[in-house]
C-alpha positions in Angstrom: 5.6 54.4 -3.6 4.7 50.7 -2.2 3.0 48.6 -3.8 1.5 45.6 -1.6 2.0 42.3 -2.2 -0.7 40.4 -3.5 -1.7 37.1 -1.6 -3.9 34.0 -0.6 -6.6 35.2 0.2 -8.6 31.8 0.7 -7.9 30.4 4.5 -5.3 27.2 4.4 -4.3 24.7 6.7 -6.0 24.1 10.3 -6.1 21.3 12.8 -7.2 17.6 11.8 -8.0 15.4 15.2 -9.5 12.1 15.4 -8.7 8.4 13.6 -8.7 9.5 9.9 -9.2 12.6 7.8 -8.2 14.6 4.9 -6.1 17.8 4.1 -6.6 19.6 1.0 -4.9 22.7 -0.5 -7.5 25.6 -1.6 -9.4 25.1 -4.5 -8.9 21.6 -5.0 -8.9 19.6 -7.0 -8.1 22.6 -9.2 -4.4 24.9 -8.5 -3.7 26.5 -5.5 -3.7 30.2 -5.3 0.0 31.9 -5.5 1.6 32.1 -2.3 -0.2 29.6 -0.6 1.5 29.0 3.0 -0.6 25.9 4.6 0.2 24.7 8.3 -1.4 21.8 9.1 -1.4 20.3 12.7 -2.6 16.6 13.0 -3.3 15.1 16.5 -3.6 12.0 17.8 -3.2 9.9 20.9 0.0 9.7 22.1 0.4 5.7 21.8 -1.2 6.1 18.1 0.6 6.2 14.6 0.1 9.2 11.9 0.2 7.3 8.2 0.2 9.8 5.5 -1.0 9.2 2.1 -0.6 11.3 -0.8 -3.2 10.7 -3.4 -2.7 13.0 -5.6 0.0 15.8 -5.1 1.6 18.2 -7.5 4.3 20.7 -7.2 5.6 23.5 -8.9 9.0 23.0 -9.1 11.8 25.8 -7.1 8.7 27.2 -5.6 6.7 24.6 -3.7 8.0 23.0 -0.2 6.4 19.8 1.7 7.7 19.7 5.4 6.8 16.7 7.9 8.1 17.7 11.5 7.1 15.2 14.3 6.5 18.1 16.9 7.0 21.6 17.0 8.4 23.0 13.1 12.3 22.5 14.7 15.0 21.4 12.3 15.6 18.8 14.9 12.0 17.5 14.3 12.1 17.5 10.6 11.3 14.2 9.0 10.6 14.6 5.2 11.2 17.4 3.5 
């Protein structure tokens, strides 16, 4: 017998483009759902900076993982992790 895995189910992550926006988890500013996996892709001019600020962030600790990459997800483009 299998029993399925059960999921996010709300969509997560996307594309931000432009001079300024704002990335937030599903259902915030309540939890995330279990099993959340987020890719976010921010673009930008190639002579412009990224600044990322975290307002308000919370992890659940052993489970939760916050990767920066400048490029493509590569461990030689890891930043923060």
């Amino acid at each position: 017998m299998h029993s399925k895995d059960k999921r996010a189910s709300q969509p997560c992550g996307g594309v931000v483009q432009g001079l300024n926006g704002t990335i937030e988890s599903p259902g915030f500013p309540h939890g995330y759902p279990n099993y959340a996996n987020c890719t976010w892709i921010i673009v930008t001019g190639e002579r412009n900076r990224i600044q990322l600020s975290f307002h308000t962030f919370a992890l659940e600790e052993d489970f939760d993982i916050v990767s920066i990459y400048d490029g493509q997800p590569q461990p030689g483009n890891l930043k923060m992790r």
